[in-house]
N, C-alpha and C positions, 0 to 999 in steps of 0.2 A: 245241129251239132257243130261246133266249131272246129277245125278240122286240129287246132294244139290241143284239144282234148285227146286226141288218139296217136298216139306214136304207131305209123306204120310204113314200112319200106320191103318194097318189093325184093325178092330175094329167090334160092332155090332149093329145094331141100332132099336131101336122099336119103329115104326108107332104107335101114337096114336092120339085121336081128343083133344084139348084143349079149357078150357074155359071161357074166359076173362070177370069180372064181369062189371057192369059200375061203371063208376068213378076212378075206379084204374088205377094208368100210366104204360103205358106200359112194362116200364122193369118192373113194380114190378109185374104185373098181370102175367110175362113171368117166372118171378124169384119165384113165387110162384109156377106155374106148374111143373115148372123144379125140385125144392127144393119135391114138393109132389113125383115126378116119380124115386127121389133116386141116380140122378145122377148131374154133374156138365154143362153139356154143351149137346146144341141141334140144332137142325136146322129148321125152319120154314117159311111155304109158306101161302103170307096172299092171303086174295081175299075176297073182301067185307064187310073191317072193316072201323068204320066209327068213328075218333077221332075230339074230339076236348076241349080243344084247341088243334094243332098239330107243334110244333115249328120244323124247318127244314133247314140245309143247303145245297148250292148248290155246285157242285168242281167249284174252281178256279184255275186260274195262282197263284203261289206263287212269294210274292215279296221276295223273300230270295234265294239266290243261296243253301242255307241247303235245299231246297227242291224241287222234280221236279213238284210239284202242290199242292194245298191246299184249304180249305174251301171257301167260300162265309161269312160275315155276316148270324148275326141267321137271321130267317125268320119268321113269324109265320103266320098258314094258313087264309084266310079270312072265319071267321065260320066254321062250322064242315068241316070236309072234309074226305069223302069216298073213301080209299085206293080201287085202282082196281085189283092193284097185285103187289105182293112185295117176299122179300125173307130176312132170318132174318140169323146169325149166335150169337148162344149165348153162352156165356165163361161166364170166369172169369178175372179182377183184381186185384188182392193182393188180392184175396179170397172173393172180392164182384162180384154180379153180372155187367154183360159188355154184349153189342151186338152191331152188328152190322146189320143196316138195309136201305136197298134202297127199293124204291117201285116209284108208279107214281098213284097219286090221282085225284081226282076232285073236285075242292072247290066249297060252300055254291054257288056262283055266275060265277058258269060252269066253270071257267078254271080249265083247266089240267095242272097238273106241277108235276115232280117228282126231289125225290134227295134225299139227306141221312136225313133218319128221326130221331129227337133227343128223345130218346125214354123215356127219364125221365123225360122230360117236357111234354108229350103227354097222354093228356087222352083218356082211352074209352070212347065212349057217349053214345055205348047204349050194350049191351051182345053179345058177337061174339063168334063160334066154330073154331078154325083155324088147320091144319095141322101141326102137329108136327113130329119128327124123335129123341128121346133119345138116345144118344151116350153110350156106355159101352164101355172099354176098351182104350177110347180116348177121350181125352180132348181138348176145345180150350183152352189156357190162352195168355192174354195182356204181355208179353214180348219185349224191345226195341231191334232194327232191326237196326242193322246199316247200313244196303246199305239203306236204306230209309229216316234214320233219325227220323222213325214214331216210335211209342209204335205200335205195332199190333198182332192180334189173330193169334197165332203159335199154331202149333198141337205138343202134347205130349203124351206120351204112359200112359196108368192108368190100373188100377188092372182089371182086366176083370169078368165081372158075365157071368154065362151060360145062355144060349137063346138070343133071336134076332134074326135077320137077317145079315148075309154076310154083311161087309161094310169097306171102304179105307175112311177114314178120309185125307182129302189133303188142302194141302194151296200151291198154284203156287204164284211162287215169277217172278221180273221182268222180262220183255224182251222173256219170253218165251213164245210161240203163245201157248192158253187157250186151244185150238182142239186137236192138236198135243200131248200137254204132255198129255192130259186124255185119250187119244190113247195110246202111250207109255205107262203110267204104267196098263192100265189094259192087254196089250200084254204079259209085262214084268212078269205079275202074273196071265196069264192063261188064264182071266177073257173075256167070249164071249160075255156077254152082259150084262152092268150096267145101272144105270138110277139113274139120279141124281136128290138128294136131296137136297133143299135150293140152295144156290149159291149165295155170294156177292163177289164184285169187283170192280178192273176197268181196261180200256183197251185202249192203246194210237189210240183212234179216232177208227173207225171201219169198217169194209168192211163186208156185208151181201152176203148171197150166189146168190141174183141175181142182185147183183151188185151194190146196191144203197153202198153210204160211208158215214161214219160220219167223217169230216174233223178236228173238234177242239180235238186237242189233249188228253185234260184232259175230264174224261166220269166217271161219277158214274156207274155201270153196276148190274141190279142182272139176274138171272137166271131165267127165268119163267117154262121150263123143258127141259129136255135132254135126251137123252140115247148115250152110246155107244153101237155100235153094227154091226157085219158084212155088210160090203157097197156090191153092187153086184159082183164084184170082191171076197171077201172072206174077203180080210182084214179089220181088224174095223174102225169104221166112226165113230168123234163125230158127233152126228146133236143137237146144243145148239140154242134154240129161247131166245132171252135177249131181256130186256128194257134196257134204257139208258138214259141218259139226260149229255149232252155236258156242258164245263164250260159255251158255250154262250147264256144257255137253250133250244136249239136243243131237241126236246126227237124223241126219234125214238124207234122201235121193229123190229124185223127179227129173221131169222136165220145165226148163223155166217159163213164165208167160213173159211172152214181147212188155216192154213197155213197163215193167213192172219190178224191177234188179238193178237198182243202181252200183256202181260199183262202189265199196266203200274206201280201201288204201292204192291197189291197181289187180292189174287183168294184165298177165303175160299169154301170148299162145302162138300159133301157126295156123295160119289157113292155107292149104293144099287147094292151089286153083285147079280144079278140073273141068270144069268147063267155061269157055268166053266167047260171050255173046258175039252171033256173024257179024263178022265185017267188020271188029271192034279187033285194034291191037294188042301184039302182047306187052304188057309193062314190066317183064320183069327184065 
């Protein structure tokens, strides 16, 4: 793996609980907490919020050779609809608030559907606490990518405050299988055991570790949780459980097989260093 396939910089993150008023949309309810805790950029694990209205796109084929895939028409949910679990990465654009969010909900009238939620059209509809992670030392920011053709969330180094937790700020860029590279760099810096926080993506189609696959190429992906960590041989294992939802609305959940999940546009996330190897320094 080449190590400009993986944007990652050491950084420090503080776990706190967040808490989204009703009525306020989602980025701003997001961009308020963030703006209170001091820093620019975060990561976020929902479960159990319940919006509405909730407008949303699903990935598609792109008709444009300028791109290897792209959105759906917007959507918007039927009546409220109760996220089951989701994952959020939140930046900046030219100095406004930006996020990025997949989840897979349940709407007013039982269906389930997930896919990238538009989060500045989405209201809260009623008070939720969510899981948060503050970044110090490392930022996302909205920067244009030219192998993709996309504006997208790049990690950048920032001034660091003291305290926190141990943490690698990373964004995997194409082609590179999602397992693999979060294996390589925590090898590459020591790190025995991490566990990751937040996690959005996507991934060309998918293969779980007992073999089920997702066949349509184009996949919204987030992260529901992770860890890397010694497999019983010694050497480190990711084990990533993801949601998904397929351009053809496929949704599915597992866990991924090593070796087998390239990424297809990028992979934003957090790894919460928790444990590093004796005698090995810290890097952040």
């Amino acid at each position: 793996m080449h190590p400009a396939r993986v944007q990652c910089v050491p950084a420090s993150v503080r776990p706190v609980h967040v808490e989204l008023p009703r009525g306020v949309t989602l980025l701003q309810g997001l961009a308020d907490a963030v703006r209170a805790q001091g820093t620019t950029s975060a990561v976020f694990s929902l479960r159990d919020l319940t919006l509405a209205p909730m407008a949303f796109v699903m990935p598609a084929l792109s008709d444009s050779p300028k791109y290897v895939a792209y959105f759906s028409q917007r959507y918007e949910s039927s009546g409220a609809a109760r996220i089951e679990s989701g994952s959020i990465t939140y930046g900046l654009r030219d100095g406004q608030p930006s996020l990025h969010c997949h989840a897979t909900w349940i709407e007013a009238d039982g269906h389930r559907r997930s896919g990238h939620v538009l989060a500045a059209e989405s209201r809260v509809e009623r008070p939720a606490r969510i899981d948060a992670w503050m970044l110090d030392g490392a930022a996302f920011e909205v920067q244009p990518d030219a192998e993709t053709n996309f504006s997208l969330l790049q990690v950048t180094p920032t001034a660091a405050r003291p305290g926190g937790l141990e943490a690698l700020v990373v964004r995997v860029r194409p082609n590179e299988d999602l397992c693999l590279a979060l294996e390589a760099i925590c090898a590459e810096r020591n790190i025995r055991r991490g566990r990751i926080r937040g996690g959005v993506g996507s991934l060309i189609g998918s293969v779980f570790d007992d073999g089920r696959t997702v066949e349509p190429f184009v996949t919204e992906v987030f992260i529901r949780g992770g860890v890397i960590e010694p497999g019983t041989e010694g050497a480190l294992r990711a084990e990533v459980d993801v949601g998904l939802v397929a351009h053809t609305g496929e949704i599915a959940e597992g866990r991924l097989a090593r070796g087998k999940n390239p990424v297809l546009i990028t992979f934003e996330l957090v790894i919460e260093v928790q444990e590093v190897a004796q005698g090995a320094g810290s890097h952040s």
